[in-house]
C-alpha positions in Angstrom: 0.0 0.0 0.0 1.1 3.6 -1.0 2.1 5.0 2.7 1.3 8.3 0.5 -2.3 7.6 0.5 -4.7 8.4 3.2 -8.2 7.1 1.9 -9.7 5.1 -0.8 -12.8 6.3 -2.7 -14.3 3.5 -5.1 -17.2 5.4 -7.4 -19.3 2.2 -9.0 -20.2 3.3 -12.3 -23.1 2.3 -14.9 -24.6 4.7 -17.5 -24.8 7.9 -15.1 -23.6 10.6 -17.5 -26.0 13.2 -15.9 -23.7 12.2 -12.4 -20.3 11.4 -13.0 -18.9 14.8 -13.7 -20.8 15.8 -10.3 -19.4 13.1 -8.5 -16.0 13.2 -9.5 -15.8 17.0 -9.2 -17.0 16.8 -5.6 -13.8 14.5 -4.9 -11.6 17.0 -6.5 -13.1 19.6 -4.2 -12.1 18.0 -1.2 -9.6 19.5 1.2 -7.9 15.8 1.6 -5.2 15.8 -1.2 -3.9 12.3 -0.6 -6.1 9.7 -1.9 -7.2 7.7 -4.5 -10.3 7.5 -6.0 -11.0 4.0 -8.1 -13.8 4.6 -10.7 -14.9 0.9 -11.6 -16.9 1.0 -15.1 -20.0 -1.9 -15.0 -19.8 -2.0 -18.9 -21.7 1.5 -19.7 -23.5 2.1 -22.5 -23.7 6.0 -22.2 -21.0 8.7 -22.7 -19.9 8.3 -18.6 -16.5 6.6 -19.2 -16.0 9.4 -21.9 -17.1 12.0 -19.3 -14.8 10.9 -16.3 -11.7 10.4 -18.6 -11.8 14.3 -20.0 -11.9 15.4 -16.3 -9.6 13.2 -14.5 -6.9 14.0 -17.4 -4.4 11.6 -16.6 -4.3 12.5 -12.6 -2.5 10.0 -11.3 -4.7 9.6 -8.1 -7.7 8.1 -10.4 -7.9 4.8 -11.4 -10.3 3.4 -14.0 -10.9 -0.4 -13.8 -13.8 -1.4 -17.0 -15.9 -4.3 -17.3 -16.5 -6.2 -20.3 -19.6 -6.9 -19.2 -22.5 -5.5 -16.9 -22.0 -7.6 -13.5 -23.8 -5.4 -11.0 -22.4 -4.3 -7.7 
């Protein structure tokens, strides 16, 4: 474990375009710097993986983990 890192957030996500740019921006808001935040892709069909990859931008503290098929939580 990164001794850098002082919480884990995991965002589930499944075709929630109208939410992820929300979600993510109220993780990037926080005053805790050091974290990561593990966004794991259930195999959406809408434009949210799209969405979360333009505003993560390659930070380094976001991880994207993608289904190749819907499994649920």
């Amino acid at each position: 474990m990164n001794k850098n890192i002082d919480v884990s957030i995991i965002i589930p996500l499944y075709n929630k375009e109208k939410f992820i740019e929300y979600t993510i921006k109220s993780v990037l808001n926080q005053t805790l710097k050091n974290f990561e935040c593990i966004i794991v892709n259930d195999f959406s069909t809408d434009n949210s993986l799209d969405i979360a990859k333009k505003i993560i931008n390659n930070d380094c503290r976001f991880k994207i983990i993608n289904h190749k098929a819907n499994r649920g939580l």
